[in-house]
N, CA, C and O atoms as a CHARMM CRD file, in Angstrom:
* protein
*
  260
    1    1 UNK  N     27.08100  30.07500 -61.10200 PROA 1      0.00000
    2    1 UNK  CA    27.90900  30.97100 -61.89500 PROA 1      0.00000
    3    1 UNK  C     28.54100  32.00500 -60.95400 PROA 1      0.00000
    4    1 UNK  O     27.94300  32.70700 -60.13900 PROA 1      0.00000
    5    2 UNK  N     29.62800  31.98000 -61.16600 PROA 2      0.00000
    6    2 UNK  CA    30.28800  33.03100 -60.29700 PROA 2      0.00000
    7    2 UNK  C     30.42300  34.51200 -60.98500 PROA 2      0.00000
    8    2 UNK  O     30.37200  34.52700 -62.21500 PROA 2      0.00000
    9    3 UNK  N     30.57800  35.66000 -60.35500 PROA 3      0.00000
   10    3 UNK  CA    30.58400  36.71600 -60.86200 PROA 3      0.00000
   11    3 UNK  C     32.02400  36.80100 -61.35900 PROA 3      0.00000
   12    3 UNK  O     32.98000  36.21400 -60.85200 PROA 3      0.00000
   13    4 UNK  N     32.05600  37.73200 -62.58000 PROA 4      0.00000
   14    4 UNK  CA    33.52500  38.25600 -63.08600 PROA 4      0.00000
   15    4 UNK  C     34.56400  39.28200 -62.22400 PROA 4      0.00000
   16    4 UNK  O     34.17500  40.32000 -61.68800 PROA 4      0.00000
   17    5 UNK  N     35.48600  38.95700 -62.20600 PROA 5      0.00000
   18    5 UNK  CA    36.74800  39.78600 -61.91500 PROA 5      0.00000
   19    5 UNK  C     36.26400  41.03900 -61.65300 PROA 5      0.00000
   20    5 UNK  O     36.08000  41.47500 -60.51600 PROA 5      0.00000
   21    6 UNK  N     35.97700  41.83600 -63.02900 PROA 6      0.00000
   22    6 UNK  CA    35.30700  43.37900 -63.21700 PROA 6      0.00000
   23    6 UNK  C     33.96200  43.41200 -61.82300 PROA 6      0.00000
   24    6 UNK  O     34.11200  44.19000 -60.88100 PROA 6      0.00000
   25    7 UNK  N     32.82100  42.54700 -61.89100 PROA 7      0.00000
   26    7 UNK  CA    32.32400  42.80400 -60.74400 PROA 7      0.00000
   27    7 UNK  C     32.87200  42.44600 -59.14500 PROA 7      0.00000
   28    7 UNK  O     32.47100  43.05700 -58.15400 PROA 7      0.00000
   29    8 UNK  N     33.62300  41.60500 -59.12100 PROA 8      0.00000
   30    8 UNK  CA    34.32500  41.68700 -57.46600 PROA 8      0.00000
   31    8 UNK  C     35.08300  43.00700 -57.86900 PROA 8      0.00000
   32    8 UNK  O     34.40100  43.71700 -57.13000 PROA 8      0.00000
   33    9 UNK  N     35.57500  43.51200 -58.20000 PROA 9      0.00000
   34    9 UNK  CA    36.15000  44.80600 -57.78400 PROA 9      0.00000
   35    9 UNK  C     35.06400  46.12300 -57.85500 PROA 9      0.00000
   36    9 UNK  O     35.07400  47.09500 -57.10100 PROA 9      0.00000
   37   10 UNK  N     34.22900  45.89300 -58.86100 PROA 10     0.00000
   38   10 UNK  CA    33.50500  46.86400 -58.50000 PROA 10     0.00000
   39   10 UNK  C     32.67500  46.80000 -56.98000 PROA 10     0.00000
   40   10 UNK  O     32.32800  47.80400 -56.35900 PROA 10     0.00000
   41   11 UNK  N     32.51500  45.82100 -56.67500 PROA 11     0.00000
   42   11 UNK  CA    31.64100  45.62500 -55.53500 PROA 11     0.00000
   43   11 UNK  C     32.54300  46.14300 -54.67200 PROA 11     0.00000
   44   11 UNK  O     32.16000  47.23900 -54.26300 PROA 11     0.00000
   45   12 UNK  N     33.85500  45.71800 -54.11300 PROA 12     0.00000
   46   12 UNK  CA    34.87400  45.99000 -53.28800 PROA 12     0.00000
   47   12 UNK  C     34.57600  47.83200 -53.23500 PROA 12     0.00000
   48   12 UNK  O     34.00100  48.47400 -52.35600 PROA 12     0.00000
   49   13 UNK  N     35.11600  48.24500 -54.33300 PROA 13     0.00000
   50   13 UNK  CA    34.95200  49.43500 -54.59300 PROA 13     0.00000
   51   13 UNK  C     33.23900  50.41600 -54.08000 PROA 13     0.00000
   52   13 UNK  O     33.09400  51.16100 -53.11100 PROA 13     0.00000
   53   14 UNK  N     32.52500  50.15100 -54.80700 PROA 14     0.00000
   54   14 UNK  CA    30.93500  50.49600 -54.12900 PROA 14     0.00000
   55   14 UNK  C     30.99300  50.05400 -52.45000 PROA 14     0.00000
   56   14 UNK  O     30.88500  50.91700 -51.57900 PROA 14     0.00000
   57   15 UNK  N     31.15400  48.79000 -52.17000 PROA 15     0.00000
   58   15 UNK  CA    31.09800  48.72400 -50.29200 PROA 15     0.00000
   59   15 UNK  C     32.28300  50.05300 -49.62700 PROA 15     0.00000
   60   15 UNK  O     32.24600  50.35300 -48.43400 PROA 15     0.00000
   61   16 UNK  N     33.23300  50.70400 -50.57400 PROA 16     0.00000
   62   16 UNK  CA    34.13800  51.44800 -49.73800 PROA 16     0.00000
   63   16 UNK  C     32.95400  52.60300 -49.66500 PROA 16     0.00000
   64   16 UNK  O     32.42800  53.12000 -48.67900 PROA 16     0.00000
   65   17 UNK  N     32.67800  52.86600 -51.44500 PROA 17     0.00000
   66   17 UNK  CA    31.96500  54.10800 -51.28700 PROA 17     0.00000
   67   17 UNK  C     30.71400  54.20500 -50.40900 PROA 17     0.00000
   68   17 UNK  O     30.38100  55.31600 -49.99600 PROA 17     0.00000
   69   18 UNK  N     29.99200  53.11000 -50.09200 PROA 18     0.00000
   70   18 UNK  CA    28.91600  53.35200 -49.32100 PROA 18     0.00000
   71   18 UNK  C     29.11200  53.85500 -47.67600 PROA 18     0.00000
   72   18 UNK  O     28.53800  54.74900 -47.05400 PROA 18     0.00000
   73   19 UNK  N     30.70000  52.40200 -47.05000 PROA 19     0.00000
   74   19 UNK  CA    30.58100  52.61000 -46.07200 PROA 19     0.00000
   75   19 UNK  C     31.26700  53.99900 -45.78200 PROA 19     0.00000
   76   19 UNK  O     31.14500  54.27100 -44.58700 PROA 19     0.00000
   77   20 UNK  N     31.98900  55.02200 -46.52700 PROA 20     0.00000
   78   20 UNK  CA    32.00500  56.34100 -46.45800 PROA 20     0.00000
   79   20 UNK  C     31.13200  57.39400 -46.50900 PROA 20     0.00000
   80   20 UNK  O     31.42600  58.55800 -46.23600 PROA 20     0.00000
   81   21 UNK  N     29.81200  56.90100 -46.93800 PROA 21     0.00000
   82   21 UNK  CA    28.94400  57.77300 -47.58500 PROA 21     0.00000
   83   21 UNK  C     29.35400  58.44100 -48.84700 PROA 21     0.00000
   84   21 UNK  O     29.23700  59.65800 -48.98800 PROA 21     0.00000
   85   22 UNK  N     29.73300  57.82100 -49.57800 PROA 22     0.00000
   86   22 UNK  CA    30.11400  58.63400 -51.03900 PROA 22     0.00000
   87   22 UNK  C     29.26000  58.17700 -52.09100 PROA 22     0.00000
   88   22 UNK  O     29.54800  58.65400 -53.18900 PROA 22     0.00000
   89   23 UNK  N     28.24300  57.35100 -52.06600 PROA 23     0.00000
   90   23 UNK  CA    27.04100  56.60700 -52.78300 PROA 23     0.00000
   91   23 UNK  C     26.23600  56.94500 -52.23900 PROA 23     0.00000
   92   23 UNK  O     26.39400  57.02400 -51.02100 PROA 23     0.00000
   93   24 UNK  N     24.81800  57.36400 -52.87200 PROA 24     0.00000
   94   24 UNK  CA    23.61600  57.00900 -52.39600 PROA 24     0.00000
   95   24 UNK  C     23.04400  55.87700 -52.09500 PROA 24     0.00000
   96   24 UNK  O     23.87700  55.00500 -52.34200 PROA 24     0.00000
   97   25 UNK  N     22.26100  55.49000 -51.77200 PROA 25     0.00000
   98   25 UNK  CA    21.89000  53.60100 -51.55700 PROA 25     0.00000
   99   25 UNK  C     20.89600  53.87500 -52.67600 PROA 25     0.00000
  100   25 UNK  O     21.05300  52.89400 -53.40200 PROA 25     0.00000
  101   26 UNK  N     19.68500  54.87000 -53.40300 PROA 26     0.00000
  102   26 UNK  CA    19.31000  54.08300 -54.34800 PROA 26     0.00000
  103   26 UNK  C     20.23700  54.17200 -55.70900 PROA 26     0.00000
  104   26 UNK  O     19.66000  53.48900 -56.55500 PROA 26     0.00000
  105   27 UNK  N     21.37200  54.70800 -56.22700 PROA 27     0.00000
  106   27 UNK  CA    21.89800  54.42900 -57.30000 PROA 27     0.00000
  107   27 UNK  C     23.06300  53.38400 -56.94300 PROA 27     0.00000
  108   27 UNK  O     23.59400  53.14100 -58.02700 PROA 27     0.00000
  109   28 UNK  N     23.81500  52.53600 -55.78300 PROA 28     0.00000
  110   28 UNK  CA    24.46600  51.58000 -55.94200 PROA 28     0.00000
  111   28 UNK  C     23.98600  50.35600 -56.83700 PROA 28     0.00000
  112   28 UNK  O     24.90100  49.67600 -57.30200 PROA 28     0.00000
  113   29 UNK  N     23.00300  50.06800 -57.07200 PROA 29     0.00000
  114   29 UNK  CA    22.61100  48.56300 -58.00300 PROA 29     0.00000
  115   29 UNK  C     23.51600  49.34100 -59.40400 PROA 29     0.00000
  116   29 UNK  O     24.68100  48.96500 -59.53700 PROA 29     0.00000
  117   30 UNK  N     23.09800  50.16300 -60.18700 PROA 30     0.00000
  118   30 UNK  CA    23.39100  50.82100 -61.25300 PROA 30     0.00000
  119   30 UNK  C     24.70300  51.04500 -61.46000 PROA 30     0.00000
  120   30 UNK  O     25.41600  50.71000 -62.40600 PROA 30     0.00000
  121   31 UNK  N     25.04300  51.87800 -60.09700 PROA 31     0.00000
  122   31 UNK  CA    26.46500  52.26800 -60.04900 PROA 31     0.00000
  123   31 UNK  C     27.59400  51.11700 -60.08300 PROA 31     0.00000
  124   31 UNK  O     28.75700  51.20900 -60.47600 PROA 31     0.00000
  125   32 UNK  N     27.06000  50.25300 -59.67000 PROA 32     0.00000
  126   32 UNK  CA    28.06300  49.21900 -59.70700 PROA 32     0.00000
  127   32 UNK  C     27.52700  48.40800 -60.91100 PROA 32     0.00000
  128   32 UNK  O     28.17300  49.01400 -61.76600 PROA 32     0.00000
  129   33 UNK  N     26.96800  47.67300 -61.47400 PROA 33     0.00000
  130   33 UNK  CA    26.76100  47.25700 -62.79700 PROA 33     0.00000
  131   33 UNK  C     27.43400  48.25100 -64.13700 PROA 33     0.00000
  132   33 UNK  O     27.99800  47.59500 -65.01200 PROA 33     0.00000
  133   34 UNK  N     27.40200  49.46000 -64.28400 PROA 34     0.00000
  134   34 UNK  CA    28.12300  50.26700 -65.05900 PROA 34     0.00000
  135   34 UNK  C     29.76900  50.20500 -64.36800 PROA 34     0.00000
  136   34 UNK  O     30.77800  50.15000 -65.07000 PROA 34     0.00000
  137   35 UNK  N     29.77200  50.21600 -63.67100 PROA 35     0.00000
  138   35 UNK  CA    31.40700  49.82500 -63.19800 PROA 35     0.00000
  139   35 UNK  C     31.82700  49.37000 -63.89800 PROA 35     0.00000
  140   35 UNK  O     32.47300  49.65300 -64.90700 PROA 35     0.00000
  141   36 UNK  N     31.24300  47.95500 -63.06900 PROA 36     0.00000
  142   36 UNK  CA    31.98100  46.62400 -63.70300 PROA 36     0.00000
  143   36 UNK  C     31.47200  46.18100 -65.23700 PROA 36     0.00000
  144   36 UNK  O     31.42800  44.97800 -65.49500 PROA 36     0.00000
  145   37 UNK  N     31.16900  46.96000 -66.04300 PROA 37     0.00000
  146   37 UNK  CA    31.11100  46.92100 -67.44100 PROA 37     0.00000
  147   37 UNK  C     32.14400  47.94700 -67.97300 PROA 37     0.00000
  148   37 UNK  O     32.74700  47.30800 -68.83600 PROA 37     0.00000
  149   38 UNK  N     32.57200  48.96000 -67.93300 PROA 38     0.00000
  150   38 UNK  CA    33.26500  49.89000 -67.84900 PROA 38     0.00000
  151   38 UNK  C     32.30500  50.92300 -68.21900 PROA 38     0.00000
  152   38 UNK  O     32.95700  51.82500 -68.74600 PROA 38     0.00000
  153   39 UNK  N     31.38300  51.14600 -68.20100 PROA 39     0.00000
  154   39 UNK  CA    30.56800  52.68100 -68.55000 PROA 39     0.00000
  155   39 UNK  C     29.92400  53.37400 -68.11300 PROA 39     0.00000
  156   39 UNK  O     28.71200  53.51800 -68.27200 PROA 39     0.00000
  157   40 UNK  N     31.08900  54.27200 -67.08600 PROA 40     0.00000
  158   40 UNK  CA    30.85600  55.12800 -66.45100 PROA 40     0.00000
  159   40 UNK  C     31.93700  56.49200 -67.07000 PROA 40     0.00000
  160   40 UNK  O     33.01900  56.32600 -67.63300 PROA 40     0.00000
  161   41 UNK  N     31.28100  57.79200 -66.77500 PROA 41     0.00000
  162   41 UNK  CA    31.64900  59.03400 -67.74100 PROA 41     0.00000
  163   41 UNK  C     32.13000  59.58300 -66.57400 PROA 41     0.00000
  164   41 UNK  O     31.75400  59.45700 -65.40900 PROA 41     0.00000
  165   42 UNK  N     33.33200  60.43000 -67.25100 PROA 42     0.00000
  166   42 UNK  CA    33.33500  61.94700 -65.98900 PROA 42     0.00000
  167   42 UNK  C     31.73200  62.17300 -65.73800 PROA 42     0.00000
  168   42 UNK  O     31.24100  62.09500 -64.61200 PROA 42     0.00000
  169   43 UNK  N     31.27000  62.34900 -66.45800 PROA 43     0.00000
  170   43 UNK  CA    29.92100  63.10100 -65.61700 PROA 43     0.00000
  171   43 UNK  C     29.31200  62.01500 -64.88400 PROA 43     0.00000
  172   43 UNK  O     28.94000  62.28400 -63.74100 PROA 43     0.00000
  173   44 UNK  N     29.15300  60.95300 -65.27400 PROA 44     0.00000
  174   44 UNK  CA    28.77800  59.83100 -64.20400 PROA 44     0.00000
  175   44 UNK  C     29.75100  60.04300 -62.61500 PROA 44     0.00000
  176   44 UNK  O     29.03800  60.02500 -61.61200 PROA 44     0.00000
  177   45 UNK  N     30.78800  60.17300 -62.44600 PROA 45     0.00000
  178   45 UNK  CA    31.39900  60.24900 -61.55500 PROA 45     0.00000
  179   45 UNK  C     30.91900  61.70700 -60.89200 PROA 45     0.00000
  180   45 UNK  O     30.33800  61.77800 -59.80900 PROA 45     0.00000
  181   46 UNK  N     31.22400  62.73300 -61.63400 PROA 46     0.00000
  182   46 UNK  CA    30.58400  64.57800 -60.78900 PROA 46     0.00000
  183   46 UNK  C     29.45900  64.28000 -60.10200 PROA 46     0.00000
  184   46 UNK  O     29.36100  64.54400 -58.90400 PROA 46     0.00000
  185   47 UNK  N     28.30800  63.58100 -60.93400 PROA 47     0.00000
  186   47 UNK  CA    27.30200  63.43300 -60.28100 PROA 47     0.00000
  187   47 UNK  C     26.89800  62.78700 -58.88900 PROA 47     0.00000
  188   47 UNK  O     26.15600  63.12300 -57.96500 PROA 47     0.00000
  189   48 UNK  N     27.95400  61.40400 -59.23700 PROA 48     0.00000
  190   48 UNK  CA    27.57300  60.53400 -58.05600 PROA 48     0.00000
  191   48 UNK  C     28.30900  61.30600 -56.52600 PROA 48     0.00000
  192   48 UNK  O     27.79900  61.24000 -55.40800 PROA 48     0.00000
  193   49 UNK  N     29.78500  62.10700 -56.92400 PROA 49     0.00000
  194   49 UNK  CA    29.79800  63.00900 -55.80100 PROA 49     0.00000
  195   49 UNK  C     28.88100  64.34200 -55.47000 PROA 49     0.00000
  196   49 UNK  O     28.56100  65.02000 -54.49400 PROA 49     0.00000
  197   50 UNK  N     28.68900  64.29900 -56.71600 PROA 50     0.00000
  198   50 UNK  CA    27.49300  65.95100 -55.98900 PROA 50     0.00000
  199   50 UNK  C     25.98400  65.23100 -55.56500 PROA 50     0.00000
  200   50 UNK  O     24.93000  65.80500 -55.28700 PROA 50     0.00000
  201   51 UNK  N     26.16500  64.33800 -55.59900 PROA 51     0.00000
  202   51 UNK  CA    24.34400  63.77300 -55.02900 PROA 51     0.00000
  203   51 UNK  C     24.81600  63.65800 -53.61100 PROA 51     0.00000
  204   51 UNK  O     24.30400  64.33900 -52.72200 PROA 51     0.00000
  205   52 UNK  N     26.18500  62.45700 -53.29600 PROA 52     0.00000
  206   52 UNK  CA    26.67200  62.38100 -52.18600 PROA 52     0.00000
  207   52 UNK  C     26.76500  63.58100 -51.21600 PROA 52     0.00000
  208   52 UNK  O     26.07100  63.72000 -50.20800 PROA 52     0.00000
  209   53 UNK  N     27.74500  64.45100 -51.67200 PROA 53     0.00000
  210   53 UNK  CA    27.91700  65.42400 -51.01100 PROA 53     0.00000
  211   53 UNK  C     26.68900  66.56800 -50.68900 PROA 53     0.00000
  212   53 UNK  O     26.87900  67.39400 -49.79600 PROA 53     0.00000
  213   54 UNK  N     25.51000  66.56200 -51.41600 PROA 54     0.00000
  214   54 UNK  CA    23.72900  67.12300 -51.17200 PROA 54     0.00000
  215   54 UNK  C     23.60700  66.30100 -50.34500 PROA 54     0.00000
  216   54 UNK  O     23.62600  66.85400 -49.24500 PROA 54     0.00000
  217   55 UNK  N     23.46500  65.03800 -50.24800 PROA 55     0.00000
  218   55 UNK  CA    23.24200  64.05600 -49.02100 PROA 55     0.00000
  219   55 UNK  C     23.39600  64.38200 -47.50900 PROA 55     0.00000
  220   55 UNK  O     22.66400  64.45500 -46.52200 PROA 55     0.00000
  221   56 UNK  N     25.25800  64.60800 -47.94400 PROA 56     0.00000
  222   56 UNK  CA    25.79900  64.80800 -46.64000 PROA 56     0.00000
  223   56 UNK  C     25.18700  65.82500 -45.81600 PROA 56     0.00000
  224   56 UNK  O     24.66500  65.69700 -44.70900 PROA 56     0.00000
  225   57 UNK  N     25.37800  67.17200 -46.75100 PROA 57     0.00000
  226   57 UNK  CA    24.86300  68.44600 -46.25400 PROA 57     0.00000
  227   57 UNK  C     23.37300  68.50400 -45.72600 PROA 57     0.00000
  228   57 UNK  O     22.99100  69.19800 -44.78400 PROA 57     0.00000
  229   58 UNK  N     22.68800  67.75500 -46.40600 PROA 58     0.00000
  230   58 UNK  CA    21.34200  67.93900 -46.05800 PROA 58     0.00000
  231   58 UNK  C     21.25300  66.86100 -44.42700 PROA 58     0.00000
  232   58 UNK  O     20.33300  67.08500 -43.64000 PROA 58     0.00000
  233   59 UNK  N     22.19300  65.86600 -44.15100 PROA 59     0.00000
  234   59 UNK  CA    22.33500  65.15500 -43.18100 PROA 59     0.00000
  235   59 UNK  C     22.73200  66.33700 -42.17900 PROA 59     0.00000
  236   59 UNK  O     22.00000  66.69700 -41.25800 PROA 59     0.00000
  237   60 UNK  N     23.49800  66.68200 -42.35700 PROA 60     0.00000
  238   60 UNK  CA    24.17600  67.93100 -41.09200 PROA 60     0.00000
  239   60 UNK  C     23.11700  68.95300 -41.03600 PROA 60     0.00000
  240   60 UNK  O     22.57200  69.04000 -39.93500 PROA 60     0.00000
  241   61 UNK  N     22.65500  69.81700 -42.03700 PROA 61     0.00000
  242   61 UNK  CA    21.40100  70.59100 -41.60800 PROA 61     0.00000
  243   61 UNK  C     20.28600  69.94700 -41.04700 PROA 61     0.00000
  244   61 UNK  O     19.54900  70.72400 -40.44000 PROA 61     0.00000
  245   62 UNK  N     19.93100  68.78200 -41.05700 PROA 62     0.00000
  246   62 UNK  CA    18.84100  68.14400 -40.53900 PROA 62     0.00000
  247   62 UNK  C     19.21300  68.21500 -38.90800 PROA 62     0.00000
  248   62 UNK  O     18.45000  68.76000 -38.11000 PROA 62     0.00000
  249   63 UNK  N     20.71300  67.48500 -38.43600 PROA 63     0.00000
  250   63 UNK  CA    21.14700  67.37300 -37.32500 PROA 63     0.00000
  251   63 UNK  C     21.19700  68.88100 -36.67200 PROA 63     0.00000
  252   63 UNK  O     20.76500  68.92600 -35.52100 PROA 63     0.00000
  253   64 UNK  N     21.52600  69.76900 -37.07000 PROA 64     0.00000
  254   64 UNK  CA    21.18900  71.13900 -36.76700 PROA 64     0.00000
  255   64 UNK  C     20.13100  71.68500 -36.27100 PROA 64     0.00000
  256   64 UNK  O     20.21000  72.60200 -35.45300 PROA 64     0.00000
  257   65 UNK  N     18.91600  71.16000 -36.72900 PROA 65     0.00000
  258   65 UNK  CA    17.45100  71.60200 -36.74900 PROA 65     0.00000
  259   65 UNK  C     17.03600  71.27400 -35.36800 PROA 65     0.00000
  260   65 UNK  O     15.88300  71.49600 -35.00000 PROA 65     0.00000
């Protein structure tokens, strides 16, 4: 069985956000299954950048230390 349309693009989409760091690695399974179904909220989206962007920051203060 091949995957649907809706999931090759979501996947396309999630591999950009990861290899940017704009995903966490443990919510991509999720994040991309709600994609490619369509049900994801503004607040689904705020979140997944404000976890990212805590990520980042906490990556650069670590490198700091």
């Amino acid at each position: 069985m091949s995957d649907s349309p809706d999931k090759v693009v979501a996947d396309k989409i999630v591999s950009e956000f990861r290899e940017k760091g704009l995903i966490r690695e443990d919510r991509v399974e999720d994040f991309t299954r709600r994609l490619s179904s369509g049900n994801l909220s503004v607040e689904d989206w705020k979140l997944m950048a404000e976890l990212a962007i805590e990520e980042t920051e906490g990556s650069k203060n670590a490198q700091q230390d």
